[in-house]
mmCIF file of the C-alpha atoms, coordinates in Angstrom:
data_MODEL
# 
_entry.id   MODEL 
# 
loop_
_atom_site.group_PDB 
_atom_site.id 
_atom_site.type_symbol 
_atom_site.label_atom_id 
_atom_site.label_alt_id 
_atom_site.label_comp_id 
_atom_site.label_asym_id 
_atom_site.label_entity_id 
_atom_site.label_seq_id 
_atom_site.pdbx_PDB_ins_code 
_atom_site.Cartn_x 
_atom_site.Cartn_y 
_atom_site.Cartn_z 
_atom_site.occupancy 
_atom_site.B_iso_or_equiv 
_atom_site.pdbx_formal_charge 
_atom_site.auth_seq_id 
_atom_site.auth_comp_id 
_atom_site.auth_asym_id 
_atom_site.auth_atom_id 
_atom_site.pdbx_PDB_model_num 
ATOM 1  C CA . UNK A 1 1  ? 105.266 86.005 84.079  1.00 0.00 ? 1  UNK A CA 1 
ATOM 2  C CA . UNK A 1 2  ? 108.114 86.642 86.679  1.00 0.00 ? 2  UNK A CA 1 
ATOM 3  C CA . UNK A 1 3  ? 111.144 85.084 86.327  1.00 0.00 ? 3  UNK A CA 1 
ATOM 4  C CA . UNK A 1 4  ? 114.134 85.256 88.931  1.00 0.00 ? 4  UNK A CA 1 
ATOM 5  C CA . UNK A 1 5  ? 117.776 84.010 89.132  1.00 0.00 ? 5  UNK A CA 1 
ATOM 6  C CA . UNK A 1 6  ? 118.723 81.101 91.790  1.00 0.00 ? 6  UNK A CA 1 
ATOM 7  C CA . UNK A 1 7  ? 120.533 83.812 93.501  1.00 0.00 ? 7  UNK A CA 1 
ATOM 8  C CA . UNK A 1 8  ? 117.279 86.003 93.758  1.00 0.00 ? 8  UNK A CA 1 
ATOM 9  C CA . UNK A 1 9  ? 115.270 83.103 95.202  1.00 0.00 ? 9  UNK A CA 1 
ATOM 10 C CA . UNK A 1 10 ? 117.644 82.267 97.676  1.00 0.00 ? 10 UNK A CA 1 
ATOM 11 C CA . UNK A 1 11 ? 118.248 85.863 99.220  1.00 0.00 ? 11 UNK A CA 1 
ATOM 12 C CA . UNK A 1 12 ? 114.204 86.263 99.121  1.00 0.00 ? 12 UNK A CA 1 
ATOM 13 C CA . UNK A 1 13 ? 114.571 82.806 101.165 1.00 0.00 ? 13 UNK A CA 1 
ATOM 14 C CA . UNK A 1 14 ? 117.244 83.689 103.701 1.00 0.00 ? 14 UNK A CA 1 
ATOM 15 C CA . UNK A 1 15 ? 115.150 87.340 103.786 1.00 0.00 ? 15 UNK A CA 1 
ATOM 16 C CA . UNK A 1 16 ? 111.813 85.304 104.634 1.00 0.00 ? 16 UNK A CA 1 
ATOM 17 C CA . UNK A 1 17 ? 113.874 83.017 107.190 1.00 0.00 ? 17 UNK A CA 1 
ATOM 18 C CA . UNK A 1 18 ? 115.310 86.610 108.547 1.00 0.00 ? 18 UNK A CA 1 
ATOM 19 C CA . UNK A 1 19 ? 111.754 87.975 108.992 1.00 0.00 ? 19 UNK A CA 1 
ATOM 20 C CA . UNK A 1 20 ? 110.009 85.119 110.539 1.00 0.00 ? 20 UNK A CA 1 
ATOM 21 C CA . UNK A 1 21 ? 112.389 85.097 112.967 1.00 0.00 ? 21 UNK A CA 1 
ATOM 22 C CA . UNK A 1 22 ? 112.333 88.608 113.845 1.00 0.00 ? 22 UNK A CA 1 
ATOM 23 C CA . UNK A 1 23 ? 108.201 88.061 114.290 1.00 0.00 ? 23 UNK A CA 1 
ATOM 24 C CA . UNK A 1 24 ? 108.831 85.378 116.285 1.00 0.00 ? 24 UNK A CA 1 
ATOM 25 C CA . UNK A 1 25 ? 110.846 88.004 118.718 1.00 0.00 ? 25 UNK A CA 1 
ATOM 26 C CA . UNK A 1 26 ? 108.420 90.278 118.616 1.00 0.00 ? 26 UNK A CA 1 
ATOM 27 C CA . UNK A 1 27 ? 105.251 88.163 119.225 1.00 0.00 ? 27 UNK A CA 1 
ATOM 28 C CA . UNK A 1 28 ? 107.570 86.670 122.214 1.00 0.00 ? 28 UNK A CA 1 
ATOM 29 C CA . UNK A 1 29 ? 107.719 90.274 123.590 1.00 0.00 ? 29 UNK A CA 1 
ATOM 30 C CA . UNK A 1 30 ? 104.043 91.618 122.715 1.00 0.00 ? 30 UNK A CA 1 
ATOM 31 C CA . UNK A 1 31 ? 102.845 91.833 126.367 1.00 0.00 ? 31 UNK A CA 1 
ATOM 32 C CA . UNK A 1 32 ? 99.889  93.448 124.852 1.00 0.00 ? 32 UNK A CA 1 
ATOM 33 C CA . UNK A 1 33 ? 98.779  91.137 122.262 1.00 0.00 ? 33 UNK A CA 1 
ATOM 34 C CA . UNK A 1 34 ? 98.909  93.860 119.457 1.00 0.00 ? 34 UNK A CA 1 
ATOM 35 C CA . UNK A 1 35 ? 99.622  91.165 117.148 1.00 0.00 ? 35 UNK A CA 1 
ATOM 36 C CA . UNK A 1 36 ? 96.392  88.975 117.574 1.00 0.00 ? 36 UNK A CA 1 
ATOM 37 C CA . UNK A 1 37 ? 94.942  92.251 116.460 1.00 0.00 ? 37 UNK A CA 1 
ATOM 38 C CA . UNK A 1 38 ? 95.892  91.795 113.158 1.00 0.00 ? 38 UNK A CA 1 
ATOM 39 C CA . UNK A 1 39 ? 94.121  88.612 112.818 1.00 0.00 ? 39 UNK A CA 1 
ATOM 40 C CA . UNK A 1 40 ? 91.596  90.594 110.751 1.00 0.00 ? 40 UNK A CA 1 
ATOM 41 C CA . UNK A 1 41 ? 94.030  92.037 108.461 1.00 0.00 ? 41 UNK A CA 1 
ATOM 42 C CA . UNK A 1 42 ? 93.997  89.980 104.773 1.00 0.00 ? 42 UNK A CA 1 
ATOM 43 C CA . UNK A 1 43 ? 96.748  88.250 103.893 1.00 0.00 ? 43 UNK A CA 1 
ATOM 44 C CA . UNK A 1 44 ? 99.025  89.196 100.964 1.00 0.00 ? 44 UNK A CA 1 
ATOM 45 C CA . UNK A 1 45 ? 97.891  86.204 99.411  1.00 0.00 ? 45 UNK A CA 1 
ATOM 46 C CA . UNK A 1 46 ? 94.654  87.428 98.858  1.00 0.00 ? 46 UNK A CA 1 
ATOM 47 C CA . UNK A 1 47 ? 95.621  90.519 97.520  1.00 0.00 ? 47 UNK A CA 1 
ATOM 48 C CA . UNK A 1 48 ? 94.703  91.260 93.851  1.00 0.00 ? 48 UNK A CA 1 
ATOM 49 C CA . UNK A 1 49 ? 97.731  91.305 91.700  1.00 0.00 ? 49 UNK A CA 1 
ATOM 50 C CA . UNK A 1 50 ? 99.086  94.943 90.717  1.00 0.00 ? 50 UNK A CA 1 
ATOM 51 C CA . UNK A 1 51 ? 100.043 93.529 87.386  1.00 0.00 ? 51 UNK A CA 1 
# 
């Protein structure tokens, strides 16, 4: 079981916000559609866990 503090789940939060903005710039600017590539890629949700 994982546990975390409030504060741990809110930085995670504010990183996740961070990121999907950041992606959001980057798909904006992929002239090449490099991103749509990665369609095929599994998602870390599907990925067995390490523990």
């Amino acid at each position: 079981m994982i546990s975390a503090t409030y504060a741990e789940v809110e930085e995670s939060e504010a990183d996740l916000e961070r990121f999907d903005r950041w992606l959001a710039k980057i798909a904006a600017r992929d002239y090449f559609d490099a991103l749509a590539r990665l369609t095929g890629l599994p998602d870390a949700a599907d990925a067995p866990d390490a523990g």
